[in-house]
N, C-alpha and C positions, 0 to 999 in steps of 0.2 A: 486648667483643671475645671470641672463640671460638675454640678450639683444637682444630682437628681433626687426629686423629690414630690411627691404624688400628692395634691394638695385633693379633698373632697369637702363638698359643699350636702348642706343636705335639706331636703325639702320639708314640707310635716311627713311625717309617719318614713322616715328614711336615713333617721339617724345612724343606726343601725349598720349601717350601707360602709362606712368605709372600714370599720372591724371585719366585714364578711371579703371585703377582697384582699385586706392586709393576711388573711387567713390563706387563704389562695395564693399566695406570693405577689400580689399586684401591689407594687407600690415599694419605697426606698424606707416611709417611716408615714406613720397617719397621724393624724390630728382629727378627734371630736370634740364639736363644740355641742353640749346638752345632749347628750347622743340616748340614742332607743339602746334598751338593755338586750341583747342578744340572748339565746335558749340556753341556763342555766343559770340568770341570774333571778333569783326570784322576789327580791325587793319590789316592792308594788304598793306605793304611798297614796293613797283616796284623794292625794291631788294629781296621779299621771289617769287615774282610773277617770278622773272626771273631764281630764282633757281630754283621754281617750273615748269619753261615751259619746260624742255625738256618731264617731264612725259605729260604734261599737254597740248600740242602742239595739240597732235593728240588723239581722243577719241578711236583711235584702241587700243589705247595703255591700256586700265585700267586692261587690264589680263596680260600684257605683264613686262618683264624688259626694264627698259630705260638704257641703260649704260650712260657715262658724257664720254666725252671726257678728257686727262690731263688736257688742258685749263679750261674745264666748271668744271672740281672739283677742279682747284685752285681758281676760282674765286666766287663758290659756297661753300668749305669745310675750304680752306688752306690760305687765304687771306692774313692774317699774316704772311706767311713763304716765304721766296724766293721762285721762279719759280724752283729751283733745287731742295729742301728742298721738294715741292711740290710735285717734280714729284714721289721720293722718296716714299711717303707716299701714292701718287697712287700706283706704283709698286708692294708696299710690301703689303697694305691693302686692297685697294679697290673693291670690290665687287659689281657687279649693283646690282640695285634693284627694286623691284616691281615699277611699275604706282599706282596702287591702293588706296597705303594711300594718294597718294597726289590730287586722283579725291574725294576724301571719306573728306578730309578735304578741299580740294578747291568750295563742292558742299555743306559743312553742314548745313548754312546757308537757305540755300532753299529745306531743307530736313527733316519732320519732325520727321524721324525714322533714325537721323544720327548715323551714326557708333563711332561719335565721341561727342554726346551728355552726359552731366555732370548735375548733381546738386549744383548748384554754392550754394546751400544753405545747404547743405546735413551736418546734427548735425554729424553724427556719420563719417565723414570724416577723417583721420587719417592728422596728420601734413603734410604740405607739402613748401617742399625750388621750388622757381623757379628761377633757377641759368644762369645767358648768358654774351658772353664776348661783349664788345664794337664793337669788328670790325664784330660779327656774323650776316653775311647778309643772312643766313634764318632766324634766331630768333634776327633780333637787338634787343634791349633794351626797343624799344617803344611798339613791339610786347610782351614781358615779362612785359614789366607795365599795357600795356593792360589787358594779362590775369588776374596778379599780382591783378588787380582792381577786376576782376570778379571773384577769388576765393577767396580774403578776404572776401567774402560773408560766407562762412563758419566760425562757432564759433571756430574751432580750428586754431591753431597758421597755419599761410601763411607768409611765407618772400618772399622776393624776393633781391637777390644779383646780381652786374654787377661788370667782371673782366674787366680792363681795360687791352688794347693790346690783347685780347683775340677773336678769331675765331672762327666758328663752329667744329674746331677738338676738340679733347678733350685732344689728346696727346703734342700738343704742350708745349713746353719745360715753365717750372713751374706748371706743371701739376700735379706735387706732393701737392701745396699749397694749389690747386681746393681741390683732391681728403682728404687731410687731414681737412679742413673745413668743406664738405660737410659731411663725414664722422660723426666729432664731430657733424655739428647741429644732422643728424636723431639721434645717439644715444642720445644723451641730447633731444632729440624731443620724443623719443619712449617710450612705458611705460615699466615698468620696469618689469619683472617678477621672482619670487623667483622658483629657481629648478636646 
């Protein structure tokens, strides 16, 4: 027997990303970790706005990369960690990234061919976890209950989990507990197939 199961990873400004192909039929059952709110959900806390402004500052920017400075991705990614721990994890990881998903999802709203448009109601939608830790100040919690409200619109199973002491990293130290949970739900979430 075979367990399929569509695992997605997401970059800055791409949260978002694996709600929009679970939508589309891509995938067995999805998991978001801190995820970007998709067009409908309109929660918008003055701490995603402020992670979103460096993209979102200046309209030249939508083809462009925004880089963050150390400061703005401790205060945007690392919250949780020391300032040294932080810088750390800028060093070895960090990578700027596009403007674009964050004009794509800062404008969906007023956008009736959004890039980032779902069927909150969509039968044939595959499982989905939406997972954010407590301290994550692009995705706090209210932002995840937000969504959490507007995809249990769908007949299939929707959870939504908050790790407490937890940040928008992922790697943050008990990062094993996340990934071992999350794990167990899709495969317990996904259907099963014989071969």
């Amino acid at each position: 027997m075979a367990i399929a199961v569509t695992a997605c990873l997401h970059l800055r400004g791409l949260g978002s990303r694996p709600q929009l192909l679970l939508d589309r039929g891509l995938g067995a059952a999805g998991v978001t970790l801190g995820t970007g709110a998709p067009k409908g959900v309109l929660r918008l806390p003055l701490s995603t706005l402020r992670a979103a402004w460096p993209a979102l500052r200046n309209p030249a920017n939508l083809k462009k990369e925004t880089p963050l400075t150390p400061k703005q991705f401790h205060w945007c990614f690392t919250n949780a960690l020391s300032r040294e721990e932080s810088d750390a994890v800028y060093q070895r990881y960090y990578i700027p990234g596009s403007a674009r998903p964050f004009f794509q999802a800062g404008f969906a709203n007023f956008n009736p061919k959004a890039a980032t448009k779902v069927d909150y109601r969509n039968p044939s939608r595959p499982p989905l976890l939406l997972a954010t830790g407590t301290e994550d100040r692009i995705c706090p919690p209210s932002v995840n209950k937000a969504n959490f409200k507007k995809q249990r619109q769908a007949p299939t199973a929707t959870e939504h989990k908050e790790y407490s002491g937890r940040c928008h990293f992922p790697g943050q130290d008990g990062w094993e507990e996340v990934a071992d949970f999350v794990l167990s739900w899709a495969t317990e979430h996904s259907p099963r197939r014989d071969g």
